[in-house]
N, CA, C and O of each residue as an XYZ file, in Angstrom:
380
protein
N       0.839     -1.165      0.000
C       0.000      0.000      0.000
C       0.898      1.246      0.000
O       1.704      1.601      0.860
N       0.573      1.823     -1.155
C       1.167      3.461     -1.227
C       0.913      4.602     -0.611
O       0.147      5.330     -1.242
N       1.474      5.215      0.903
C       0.996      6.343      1.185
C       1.143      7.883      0.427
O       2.188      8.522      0.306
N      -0.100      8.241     -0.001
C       0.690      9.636     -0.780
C       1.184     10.900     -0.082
O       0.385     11.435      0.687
N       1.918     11.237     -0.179
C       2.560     12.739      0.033
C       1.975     13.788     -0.006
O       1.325     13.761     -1.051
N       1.813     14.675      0.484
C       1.075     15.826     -0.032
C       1.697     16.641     -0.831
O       1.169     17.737     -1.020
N       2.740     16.384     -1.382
C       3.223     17.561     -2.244
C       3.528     16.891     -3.712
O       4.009     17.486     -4.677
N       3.232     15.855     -3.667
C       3.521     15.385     -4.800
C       2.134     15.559     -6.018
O       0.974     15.737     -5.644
N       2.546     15.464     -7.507
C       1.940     15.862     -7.777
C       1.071     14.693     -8.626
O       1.624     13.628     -8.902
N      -0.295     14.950     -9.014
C      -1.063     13.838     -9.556
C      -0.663     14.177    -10.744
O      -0.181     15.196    -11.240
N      -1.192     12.262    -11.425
C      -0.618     12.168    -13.096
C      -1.749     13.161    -13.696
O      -1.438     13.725    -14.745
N      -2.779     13.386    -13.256
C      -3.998     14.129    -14.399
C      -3.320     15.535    -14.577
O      -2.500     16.011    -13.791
N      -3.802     16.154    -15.770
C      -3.483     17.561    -16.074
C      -4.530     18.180    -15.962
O      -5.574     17.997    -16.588
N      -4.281     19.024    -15.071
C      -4.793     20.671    -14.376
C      -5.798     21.561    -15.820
O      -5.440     22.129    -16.852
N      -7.276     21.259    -15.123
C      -7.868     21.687    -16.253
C      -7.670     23.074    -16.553
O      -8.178     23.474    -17.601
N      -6.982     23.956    -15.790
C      -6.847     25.861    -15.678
C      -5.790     25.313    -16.530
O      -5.901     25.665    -17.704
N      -4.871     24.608    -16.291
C      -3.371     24.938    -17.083
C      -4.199     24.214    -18.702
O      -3.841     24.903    -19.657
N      -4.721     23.580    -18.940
C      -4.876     23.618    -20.269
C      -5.321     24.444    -20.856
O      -4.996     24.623    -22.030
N      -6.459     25.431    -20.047
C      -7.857     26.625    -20.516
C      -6.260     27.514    -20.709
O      -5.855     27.923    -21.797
N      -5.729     27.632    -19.762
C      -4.544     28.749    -20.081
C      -3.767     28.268    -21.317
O      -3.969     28.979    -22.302
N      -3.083     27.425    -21.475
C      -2.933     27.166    -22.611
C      -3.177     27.303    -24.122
O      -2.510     27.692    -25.081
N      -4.405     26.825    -23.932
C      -5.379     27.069    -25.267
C      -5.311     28.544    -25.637
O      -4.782     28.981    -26.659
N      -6.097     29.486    -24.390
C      -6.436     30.791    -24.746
C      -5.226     31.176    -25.786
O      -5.359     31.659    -26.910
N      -3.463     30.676    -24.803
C      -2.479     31.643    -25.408
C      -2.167     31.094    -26.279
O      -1.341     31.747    -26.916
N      -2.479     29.776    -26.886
C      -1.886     29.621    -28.097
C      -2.852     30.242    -29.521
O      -2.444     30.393    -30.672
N      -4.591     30.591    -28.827
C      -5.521     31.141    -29.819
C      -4.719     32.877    -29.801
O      -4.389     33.486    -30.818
N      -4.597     33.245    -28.750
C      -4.079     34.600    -29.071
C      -2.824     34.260    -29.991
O      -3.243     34.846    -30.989
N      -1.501     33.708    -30.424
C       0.054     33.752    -30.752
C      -1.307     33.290    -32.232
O      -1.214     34.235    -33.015
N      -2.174     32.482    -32.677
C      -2.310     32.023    -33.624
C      -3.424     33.347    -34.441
O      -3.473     33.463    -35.665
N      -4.404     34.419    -33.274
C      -4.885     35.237    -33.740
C      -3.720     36.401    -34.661
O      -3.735     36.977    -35.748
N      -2.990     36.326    -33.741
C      -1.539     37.592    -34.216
C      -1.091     37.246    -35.770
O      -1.237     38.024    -36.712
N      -0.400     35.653    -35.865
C       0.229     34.947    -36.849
C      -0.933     35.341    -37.873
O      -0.568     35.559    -39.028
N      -1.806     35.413    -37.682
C      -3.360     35.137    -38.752
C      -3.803     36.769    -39.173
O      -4.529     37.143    -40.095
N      -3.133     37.515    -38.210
C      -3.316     38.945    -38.757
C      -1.855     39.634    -39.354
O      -1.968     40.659    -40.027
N      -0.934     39.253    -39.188
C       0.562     39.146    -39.592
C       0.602     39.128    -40.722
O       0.969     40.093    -41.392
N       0.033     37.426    -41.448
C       0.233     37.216    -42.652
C      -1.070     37.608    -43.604
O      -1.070     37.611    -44.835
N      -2.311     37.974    -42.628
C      -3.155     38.909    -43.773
C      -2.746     40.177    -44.338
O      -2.864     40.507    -45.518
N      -2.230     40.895    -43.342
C      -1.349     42.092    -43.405
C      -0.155     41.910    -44.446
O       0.113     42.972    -45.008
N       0.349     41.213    -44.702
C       1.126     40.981    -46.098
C       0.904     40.512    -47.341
O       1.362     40.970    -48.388
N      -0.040     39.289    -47.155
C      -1.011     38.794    -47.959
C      -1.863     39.775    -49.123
O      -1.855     39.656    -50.348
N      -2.685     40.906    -48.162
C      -3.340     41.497    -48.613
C      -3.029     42.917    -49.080
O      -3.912     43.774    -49.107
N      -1.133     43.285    -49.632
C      -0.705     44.021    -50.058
C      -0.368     44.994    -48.917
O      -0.253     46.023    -49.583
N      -0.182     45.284    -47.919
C      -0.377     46.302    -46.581
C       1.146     46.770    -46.666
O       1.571     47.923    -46.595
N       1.898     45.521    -46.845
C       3.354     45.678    -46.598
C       3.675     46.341    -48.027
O       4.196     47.391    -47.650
N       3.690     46.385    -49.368
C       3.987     46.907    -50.214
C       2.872     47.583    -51.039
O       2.083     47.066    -51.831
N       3.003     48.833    -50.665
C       1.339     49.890    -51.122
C       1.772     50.041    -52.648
O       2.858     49.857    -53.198
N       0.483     50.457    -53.149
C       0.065     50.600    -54.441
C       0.661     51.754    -54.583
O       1.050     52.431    -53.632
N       0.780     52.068    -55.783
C       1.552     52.801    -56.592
C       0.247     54.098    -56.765
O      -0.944     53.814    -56.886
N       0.802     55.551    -56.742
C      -0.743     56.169    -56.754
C      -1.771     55.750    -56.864
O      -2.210     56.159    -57.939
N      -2.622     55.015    -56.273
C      -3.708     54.802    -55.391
C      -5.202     55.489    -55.434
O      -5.466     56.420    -54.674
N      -6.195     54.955    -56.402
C      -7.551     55.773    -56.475
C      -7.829     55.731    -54.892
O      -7.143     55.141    -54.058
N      -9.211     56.634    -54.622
C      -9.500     56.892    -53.536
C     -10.112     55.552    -52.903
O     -10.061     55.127    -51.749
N     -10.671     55.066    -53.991
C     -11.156     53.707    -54.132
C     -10.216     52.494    -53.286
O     -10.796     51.969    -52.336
N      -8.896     52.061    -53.568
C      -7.987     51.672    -53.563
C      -7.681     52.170    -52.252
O      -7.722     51.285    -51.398
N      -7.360     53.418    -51.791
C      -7.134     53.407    -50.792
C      -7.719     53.439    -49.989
O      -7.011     53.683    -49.013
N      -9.372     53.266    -49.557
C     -10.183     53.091    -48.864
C     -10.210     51.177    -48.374
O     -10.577     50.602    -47.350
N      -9.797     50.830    -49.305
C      -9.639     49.135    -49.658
C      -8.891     49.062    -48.988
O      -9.138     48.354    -48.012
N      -7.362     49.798    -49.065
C      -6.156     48.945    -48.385
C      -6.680     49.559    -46.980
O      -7.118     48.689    -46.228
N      -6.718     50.662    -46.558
C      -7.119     50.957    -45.067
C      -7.973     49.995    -44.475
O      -7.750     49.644    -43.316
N      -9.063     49.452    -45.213
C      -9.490     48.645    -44.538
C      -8.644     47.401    -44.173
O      -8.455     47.178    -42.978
N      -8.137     46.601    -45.076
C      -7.273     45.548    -44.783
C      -6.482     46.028    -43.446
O      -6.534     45.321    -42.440
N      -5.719     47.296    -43.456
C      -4.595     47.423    -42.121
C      -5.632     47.400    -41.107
O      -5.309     46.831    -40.064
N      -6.878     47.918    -41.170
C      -7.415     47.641    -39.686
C      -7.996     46.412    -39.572
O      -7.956     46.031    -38.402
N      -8.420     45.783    -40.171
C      -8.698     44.221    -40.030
C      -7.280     43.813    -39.258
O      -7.021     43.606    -38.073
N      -6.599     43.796    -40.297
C      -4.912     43.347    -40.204
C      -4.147     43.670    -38.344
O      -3.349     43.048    -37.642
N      -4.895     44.886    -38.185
C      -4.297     45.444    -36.784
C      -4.862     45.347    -35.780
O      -4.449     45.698    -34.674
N      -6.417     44.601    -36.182
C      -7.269     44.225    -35.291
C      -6.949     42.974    -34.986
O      -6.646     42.708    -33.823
N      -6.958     42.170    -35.792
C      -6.632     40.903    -35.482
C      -5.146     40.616    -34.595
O      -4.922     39.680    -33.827
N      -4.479     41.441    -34.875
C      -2.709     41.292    -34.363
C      -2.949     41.818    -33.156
O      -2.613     41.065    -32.241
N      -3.461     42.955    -32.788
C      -3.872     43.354    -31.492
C      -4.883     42.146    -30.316
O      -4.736     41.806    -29.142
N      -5.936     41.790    -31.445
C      -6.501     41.154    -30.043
C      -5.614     39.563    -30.055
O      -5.619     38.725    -29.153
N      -5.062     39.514    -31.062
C      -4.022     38.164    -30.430
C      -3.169     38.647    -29.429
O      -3.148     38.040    -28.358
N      -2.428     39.681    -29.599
C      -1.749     40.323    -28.621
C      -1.974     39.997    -26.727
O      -1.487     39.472    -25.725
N      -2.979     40.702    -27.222
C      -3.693     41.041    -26.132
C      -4.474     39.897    -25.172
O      -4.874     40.194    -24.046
N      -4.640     38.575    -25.743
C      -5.197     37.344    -25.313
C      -3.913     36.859    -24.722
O      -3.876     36.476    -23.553
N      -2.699     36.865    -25.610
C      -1.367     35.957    -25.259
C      -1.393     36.344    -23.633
O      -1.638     35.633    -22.658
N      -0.909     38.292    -23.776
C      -0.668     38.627    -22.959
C      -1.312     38.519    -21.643
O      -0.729     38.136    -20.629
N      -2.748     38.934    -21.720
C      -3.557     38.556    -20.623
C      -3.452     37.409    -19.737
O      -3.148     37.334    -18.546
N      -3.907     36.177    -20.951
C      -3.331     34.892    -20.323
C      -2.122     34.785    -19.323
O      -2.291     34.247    -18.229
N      -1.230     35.160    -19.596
C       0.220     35.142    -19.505
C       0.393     35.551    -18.319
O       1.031     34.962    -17.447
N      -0.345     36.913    -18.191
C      -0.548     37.388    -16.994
C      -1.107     37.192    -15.685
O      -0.558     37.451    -14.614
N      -2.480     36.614    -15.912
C      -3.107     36.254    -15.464
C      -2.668     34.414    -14.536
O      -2.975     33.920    -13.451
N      -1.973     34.035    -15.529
C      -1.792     32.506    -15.074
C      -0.250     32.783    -14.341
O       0.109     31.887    -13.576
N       0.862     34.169    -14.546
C       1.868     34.292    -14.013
C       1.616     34.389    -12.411
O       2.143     33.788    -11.475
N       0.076     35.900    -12.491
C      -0.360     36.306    -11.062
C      -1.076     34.934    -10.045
O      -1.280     34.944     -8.831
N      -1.353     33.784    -11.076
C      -2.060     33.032     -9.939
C      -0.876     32.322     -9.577
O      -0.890     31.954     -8.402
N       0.463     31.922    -10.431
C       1.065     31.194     -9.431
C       1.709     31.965     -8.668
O       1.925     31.369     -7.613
N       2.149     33.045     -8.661
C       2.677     34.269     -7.654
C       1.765     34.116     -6.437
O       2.365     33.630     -5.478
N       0.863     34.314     -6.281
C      -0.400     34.371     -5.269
C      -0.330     32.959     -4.383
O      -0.553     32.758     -3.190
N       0.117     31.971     -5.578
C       0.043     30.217     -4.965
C       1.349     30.193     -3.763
O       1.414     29.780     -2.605
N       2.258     30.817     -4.640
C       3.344     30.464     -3.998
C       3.395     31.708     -2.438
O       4.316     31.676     -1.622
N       2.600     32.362     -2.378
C       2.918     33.120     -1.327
C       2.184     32.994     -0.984
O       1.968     34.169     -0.689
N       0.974     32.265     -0.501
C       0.319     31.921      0.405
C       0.836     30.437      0.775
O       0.627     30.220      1.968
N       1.445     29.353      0.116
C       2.297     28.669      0.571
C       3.197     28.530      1.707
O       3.421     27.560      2.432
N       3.676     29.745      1.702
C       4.661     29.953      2.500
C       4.622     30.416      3.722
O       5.665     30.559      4.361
């Protein structure tokens, strides 16, 4: 018979550490996905004098483009943050 330890840790994985996970890999994959629309969709190399037309077009693409890169940003980071502050909090009430 095996007595367990209390500090040891169980084989299952920690359903927060996967939700954290996920979120930050949807934010790094929202960014990547606004990155390469943003090049994709001409942003990185502008048109050559440009109807008003045309440039109403590409503006839109950069804010799609900067929307998307931002709220990936902004998910990574949160996450990141958020799962840094809970083990900060873990470990000092630990102690």
């Amino acid at each position: 018979m095996k007595i367990h330890n209390v500090h040891e840790k169980s084989g299952t994985h920690s359903t927060w550490r996967d939700f954290c996970w996920a979120a930050f890999l949807a934010g790094v994959i929202f960014f990547i996905i606004g990155l390469v629309y943003g090049v994709m969709s001409g942003v990185a190399v502008p048109l050559q004098d440009p109807t008003p037309a045309e440039r109403a077009f590409e503006k839109f693409h950069v804010q799609v483009s900067q929307w998307l890169m931002m709220a990936g940003a902004c998910l990574s980071a949160g996450v990141f943050c958020v799962f840094l502050g809970k083990e900060i909090i873990r470990q000092l009430l630990r102690s």
